[in-house]
N, C-alpha and C positions, 0 to 999 in steps of 0.2 A: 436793181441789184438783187441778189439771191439773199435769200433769210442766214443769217449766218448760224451758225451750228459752235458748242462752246468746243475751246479749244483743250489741248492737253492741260496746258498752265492753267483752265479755270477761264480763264479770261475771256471777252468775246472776242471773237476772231474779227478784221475786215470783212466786210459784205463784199462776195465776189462778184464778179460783171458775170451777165448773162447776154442770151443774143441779143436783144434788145438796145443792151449798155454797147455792146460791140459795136451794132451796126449806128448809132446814136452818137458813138464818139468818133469814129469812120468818119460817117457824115461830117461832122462838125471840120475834119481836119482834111476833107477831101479826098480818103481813101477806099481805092479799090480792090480790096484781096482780088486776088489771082491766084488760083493753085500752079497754072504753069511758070510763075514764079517763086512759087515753094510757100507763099504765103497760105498760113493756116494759124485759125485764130480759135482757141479754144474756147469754149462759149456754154458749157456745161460744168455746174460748180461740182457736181461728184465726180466727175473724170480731175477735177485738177486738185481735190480733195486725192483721189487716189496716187495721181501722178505723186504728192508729197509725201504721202504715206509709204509709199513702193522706194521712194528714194532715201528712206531711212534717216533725215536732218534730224540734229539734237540741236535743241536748245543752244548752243554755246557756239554754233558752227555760222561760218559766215559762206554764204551760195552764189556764184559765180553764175548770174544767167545770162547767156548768148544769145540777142534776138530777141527781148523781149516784146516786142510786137507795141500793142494797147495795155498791157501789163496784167492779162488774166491770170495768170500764172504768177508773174510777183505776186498778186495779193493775196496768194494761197503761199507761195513759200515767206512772206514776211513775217505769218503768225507761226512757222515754222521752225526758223533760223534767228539769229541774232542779230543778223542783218544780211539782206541783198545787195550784192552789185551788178548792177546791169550794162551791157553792152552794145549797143545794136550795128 
C-alpha cells in the first residue's frame, strides 16, 4: 500500500492500494479487468487523492459509490466523508 499522507482532520489517512495491492487482491479473488468491459481499476494513490479533493466531500457528508470495484477509491473517500456506501 502507498505511504499515507496526513489528512485534513490531522489524522492518518488509510494506506491506499497501489498496482501491486490491485493486481495481489485480483489474483487472490480470480479477477481479470478487461477494459472492453468498462473495468478500470484505479491504482495510483495521487489520482484518487485528487479525484477526492475535485469532489469537494466535507467532513459531515455521507458518499454514495457505484462500482466500487477492489475499493481504491473507497479508501480515499473514507478519510473524506463520514461515511461510504458502496454499490456494485
Amino acid at each position: 500500500m502507498t505511504d499515507p499522507t496526513p489528512s485534513a482532520s490531522g489524522t492518518a489517512p488509510a494506506p491506499l492500494f497501489g498496482a501491486s495491492d490491485i493486481r495481489r487482491l485480483a489474483g487472490e479473488i480470480g479477477v481479470r479487468p478487461t477494459k472492453t468491459l468498462g473495468q478500470n481499476f484505479v491504482i495510483d494513490g495521487n489520482t484518487i487523492r485528487r479525484i477526492v479533493a475535485a469532489a469537494g466531500i466535507g467532513p459531515d457528508e455521507t458518499v454514495l459509490e457505484v462500482g466500487p470495484g477492489l475499493g481504491s477509491l473507497t479508501l480515499g473517500l473514507l478519510d473524506a466523508a463520514n461515511a461510504v456506501v458502496t454499490v456494485e
